[in-house]
N, C-alpha and C positions, 0 to 999 in steps of 0.2 A: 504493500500500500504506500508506502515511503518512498518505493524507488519510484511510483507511479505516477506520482503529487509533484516529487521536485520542484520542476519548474510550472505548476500551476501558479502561484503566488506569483512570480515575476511577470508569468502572460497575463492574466488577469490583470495586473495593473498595466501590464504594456497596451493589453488591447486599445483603449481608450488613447494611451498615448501615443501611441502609434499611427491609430486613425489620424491626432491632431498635427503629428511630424508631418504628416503624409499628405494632410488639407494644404499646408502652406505653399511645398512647391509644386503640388497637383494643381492648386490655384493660378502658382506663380507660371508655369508652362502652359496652361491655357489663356491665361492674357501673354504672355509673349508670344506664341503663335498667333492672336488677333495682331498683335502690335506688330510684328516682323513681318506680318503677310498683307502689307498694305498701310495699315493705321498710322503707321512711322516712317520713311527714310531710315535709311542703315544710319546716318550718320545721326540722327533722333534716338536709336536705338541705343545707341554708342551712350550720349548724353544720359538718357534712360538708366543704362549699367552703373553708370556711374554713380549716380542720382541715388539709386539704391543702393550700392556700396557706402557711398557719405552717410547714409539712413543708418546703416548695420553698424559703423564706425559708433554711432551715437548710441545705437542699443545695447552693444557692448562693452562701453564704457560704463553703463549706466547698471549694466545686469554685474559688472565684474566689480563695482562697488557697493552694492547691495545685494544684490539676489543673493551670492553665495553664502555672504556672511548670513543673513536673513535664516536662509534653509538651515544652515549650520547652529547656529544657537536656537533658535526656534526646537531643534530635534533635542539642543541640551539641555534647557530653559524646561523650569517644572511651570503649570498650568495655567498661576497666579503672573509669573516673571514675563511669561509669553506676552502679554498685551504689554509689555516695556519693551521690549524687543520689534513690536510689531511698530509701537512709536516712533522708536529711534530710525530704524529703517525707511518710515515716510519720512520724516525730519531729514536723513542725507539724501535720499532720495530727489524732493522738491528740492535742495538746494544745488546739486548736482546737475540737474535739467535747467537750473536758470541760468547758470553759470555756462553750461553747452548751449543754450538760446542764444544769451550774450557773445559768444563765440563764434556760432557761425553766421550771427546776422554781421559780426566784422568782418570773419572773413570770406565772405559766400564772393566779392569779384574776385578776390585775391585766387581764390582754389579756382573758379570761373576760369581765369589767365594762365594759371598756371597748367593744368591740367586739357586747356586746349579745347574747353568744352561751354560752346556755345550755346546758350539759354540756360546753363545751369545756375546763374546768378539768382533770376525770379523765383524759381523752383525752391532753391533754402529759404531766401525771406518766405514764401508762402509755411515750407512746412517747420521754422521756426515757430512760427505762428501756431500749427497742430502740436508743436512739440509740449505746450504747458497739458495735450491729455494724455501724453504718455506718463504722469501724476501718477494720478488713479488706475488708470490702466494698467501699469504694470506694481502697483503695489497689490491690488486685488490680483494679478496672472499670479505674482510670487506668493501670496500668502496662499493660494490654492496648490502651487507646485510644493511648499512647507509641509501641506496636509497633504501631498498624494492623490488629491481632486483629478484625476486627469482629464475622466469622465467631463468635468465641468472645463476644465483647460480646451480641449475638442470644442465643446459648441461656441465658446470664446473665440476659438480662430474660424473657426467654419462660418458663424457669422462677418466675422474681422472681413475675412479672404474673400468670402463670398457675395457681400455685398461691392469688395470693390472691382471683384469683376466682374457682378451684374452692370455694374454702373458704364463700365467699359464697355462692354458690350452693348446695351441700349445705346449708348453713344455714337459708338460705331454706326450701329444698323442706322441712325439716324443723318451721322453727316458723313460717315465712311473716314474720315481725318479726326485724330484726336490728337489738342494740343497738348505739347509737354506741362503743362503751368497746370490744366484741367487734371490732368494725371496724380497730380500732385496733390489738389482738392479731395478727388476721389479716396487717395490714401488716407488724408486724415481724417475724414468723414467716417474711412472703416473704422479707424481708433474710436470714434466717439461711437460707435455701433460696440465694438468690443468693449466699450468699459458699461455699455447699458448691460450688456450679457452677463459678462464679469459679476456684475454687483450683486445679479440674481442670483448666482452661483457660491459666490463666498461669502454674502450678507450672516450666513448662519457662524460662521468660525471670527467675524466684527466685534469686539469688546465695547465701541461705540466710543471708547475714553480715548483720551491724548494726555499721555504723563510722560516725558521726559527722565530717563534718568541717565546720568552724566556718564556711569561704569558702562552701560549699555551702548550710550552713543559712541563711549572708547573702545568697544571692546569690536562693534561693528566695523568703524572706521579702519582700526589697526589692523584687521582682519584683512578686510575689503582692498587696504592699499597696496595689498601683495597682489592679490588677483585682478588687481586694478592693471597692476605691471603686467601679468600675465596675459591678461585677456585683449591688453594694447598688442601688443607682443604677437598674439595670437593671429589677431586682425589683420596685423603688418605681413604676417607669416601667408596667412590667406587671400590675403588683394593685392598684394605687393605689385604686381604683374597689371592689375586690372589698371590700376592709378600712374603706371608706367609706361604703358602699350601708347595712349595718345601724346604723349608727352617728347617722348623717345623717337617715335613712327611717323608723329604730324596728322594722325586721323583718330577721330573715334571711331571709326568702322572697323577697326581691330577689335578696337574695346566691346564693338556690338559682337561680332563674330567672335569673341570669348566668352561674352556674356549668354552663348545662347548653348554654347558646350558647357559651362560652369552648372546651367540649371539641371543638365540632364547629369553631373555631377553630384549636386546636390540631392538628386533621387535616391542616387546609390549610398549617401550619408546617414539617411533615414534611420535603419537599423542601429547607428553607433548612437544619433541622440536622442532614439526613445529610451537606449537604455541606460544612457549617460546620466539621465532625467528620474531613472528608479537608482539606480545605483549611487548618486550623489547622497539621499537622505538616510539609506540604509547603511553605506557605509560612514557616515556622520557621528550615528549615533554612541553614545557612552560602550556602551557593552561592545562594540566593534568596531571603532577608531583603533584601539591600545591591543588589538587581536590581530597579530601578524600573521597567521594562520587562516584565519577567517578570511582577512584581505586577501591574503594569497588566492582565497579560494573567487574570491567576489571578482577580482580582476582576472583571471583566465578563464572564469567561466563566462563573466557579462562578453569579454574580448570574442572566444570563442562562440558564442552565439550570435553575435555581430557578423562577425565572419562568414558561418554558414549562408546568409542571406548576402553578404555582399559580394563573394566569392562570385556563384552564378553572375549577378549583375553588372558586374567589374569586364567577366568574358565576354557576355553579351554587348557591351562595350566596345571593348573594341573589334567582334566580327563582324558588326552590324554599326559600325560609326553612317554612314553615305544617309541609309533607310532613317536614323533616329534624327539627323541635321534637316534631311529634307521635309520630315514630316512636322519639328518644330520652328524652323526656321524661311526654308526653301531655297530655293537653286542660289540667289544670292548671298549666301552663307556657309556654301559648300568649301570656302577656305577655312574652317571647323572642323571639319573630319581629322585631318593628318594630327592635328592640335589635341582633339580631344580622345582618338587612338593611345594615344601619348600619357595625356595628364590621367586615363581612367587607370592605369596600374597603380597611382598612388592613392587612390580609394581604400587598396589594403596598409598600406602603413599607415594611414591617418587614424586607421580606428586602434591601430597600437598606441600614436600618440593623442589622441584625444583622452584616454580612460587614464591613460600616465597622470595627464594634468588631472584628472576627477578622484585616483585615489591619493596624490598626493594634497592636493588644497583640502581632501576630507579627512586625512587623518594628520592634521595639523603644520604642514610645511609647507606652504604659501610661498616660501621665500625662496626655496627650494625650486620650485614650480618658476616661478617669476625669472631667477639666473637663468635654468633652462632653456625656458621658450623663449628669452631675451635675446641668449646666445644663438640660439637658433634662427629666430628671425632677423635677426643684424647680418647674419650670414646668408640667409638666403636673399634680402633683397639687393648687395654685392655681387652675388651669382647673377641676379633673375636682372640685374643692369649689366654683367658682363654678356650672359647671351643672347638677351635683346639686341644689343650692339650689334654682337659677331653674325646672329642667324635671323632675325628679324622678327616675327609674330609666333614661331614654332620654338624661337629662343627661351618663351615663357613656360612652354610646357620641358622643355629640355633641365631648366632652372628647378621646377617644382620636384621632379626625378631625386636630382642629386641632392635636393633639400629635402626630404624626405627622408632619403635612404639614410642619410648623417641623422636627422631627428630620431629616427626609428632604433639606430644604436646606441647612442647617445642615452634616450632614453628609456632604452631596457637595460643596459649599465646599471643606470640609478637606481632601478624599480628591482633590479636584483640583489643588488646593496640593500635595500630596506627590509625588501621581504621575501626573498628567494624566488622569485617569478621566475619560472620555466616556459619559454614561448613556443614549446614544442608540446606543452598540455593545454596551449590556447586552441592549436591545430587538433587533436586530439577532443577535444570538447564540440567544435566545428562539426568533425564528423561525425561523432557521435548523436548531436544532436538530431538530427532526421530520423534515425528509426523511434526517437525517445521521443517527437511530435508526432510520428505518424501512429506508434502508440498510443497516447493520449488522445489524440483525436476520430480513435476507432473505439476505443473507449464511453468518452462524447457521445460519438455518434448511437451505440448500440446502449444507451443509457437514453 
């Protein structure tokens, strides 16, 4: 009965989270198929990518300075503490976002020029403007991601997503051109649709009070400023290329023909951050931070079941790159294929080093994490400007290769110093898992 169960606990929370991994860029490839197949200019598109990369830069500054900490003592915090915790979290939260308002309403020509991207100026003043309901919004996502809500996380993006590309769409059908500025609308519009969702969803776990306490607001902060490092770090590690390509090349139409392999990238990431999202709270907790053992077991086996799923998608990748570009993007975007051939092999070591960073910031070394992925993205975006240079748009995927493969030893090194991780029982777990789901779900069925 035990061996049977196993993993019922982690699917069952995954399912829900899964679905909502799965709404974002399910969403995100069907308005960029509208937008690529008409609605935009490639060189719009380009603007577009970037437009949302500037977006991402902002979310993850904001999740790497609250979210983590948030989840993290929330899981240590007994019942009464928890609403001081949840306090201090909106308190940096709100002050963090007005400071990144402040920010990019200065520098929105500056990146505009720099970056070689035409109409991107309008686009931040407007979504500066959305940026005060990312507030609420993601103070209610994160106290539901604290309780393991995923269930309620799902219909938060599924409306979020869903709305904004009904909105697209109507658009379209109606004037067939949609401007970049409206695009922009559209998105924040989704925010204030998600925080209506949100609120029905987490209003039950609200204490309704606002108390400030100083050791909280410290312990947050102090917490948050490591993975603050990290999750910069991370970002750099990930766009590097994208924020490089027009810059380096003289077009956004790189940046759009990256941007449209990166989403079908992103499908195949699905697997590592639904479970990134069960695994962060679990391994948090008291009785399994200080459990070397335990960890060992949480990080090759979350690794290994990530794998299982991304392994197939990663192939399917690259035998079928020409069929997946033409079908999201079409014939003017076919300089994607050789690109994204390329970049799908590092789908499997990302999911090594993504969980790197998720059991070290949960079982207390932040700082650890932060050198890491510091060292590693200083170095990769050195590479990803020498072989832009030498090879041109194919330079980017060449870059990401070798920055990987150094990430991925790098940090099993470390993760083997801490805890003995053997990444030959992550392969192992991988395969395993298929008869241990197809069990279970004959199981299911015949019940």
């Amino acid at each position: 009965m035990q061996e049977k169960s196993k993993y019922q606990g982690w699917l069952l929370a995954g399912l829900y989270n899964g679905l909502q991994k799965l709404s974002i860029p399910i969403f995100g490839v069907l308005s960029t198929m509208i937008l690529a197949h008409g609605a935009l200019t490639k060189p719009e598109m380009g603007v577009w990518t970037i437009f949302l990369t500037s977006t991402s830069f902002v979310e993850l500054i904001r999740q790497a300075l609250v979210k983590t900490s948030l989840i993290k003592y929330v899981n240590h915090a007994d019942g009464e503490e928890q609403r001081y915790v949840l306090a201090a979290a909106l308190f940096i939260n709100s002050i963090v976002t007005i400071l990144l308002i402040a920010a990019i309403t200065i520098c929105a020509g500056w990146l505009a020029s720099v970056l070689n991207a035409e109409g991107l100026k309008p686009m931040l003043y407007i979504f500066a403007g959305g940026m005060v309901l990312l507030i609420p919004f993601s103070h209610f996502e994160w106290a539901l991601y604290s309780k393991s809500e995923f269930k309620g996380l799902f219909w938060v993006y599924f409306f979020r997503q869903g709305f904004n590309l009904f909105m697209i769409v109507l658009y379209f059908l109606f004037y067939r051109e949609v401007s970049l500025n409206v695009l922009v609308v559209f998105f924040n519009l989704g925010i204030l649709i998600g925080i209506i969702v949100a609120y029905l969803q987490v209003k039950k776990h609200l204490t309704r009070t606002f108390i400030l306490k100083k050791e909280w607001l410290s312990s947050l902060w102090h917490f948050g400023k490591y993975v603050f490092g990290s999750g910069v770090s991370t970002l750099v590690f990930s766009n590097a290329s994208q924020m490089m390509l027009s810059p380096i090349l003289g077009s956004t139409s790189f940046t759009a023909s990256q941007g449209i392999a990166n989403r079908v990238i992103n499908l195949s990431d699905i697997p590592s951050q639904v479970l990134s999202d069960i695994l962060y709270p679990k391994s948090s907790k008291k009785e399994n931070a200080a459990n070397r053992e335990r960890i060992k077991f949480f990080y090759e086996k979350t690794v290994g079941v990530a794998l299982s799923v991304n392994i197939p998608i990663v192939c399917f990748m690259i035998a079928f790159p020409k069929i997946i570009i033409l079908i999201l993007g079409g014939k003017d975007y076919l300089d994607a294929v050789p690109y994204l051939q390329c970049i799908a092999i590092t789908g499997i070591f990302l999911t090594f080093l993504k969980y790197f960073g998720v059991i070290i910031d949960s079982t207390g070394r932040p700082k650890v994490n932060f050198l890491t992925i510091s060292f590693i993205a200083l170095l990769h975006v050195a590479i990803t400007y020498y072989c832009i240079k030498q090879f041109g748009f194919i330079g980017a995927a060449y870059a990401a290769i070798v920055s990987n493969i150094i990430g991925f030893i790098v940090s099993q090194v470390i993760l083997y110093r801490y805890f003995k991780i053997n990444i030959i029982n992550c392969f192992k777990y991988a395969f395993a898992f298929y008869p241990e789901i197809a069990t279970m779900l004959r199981d299911k069925i015949k019940v």
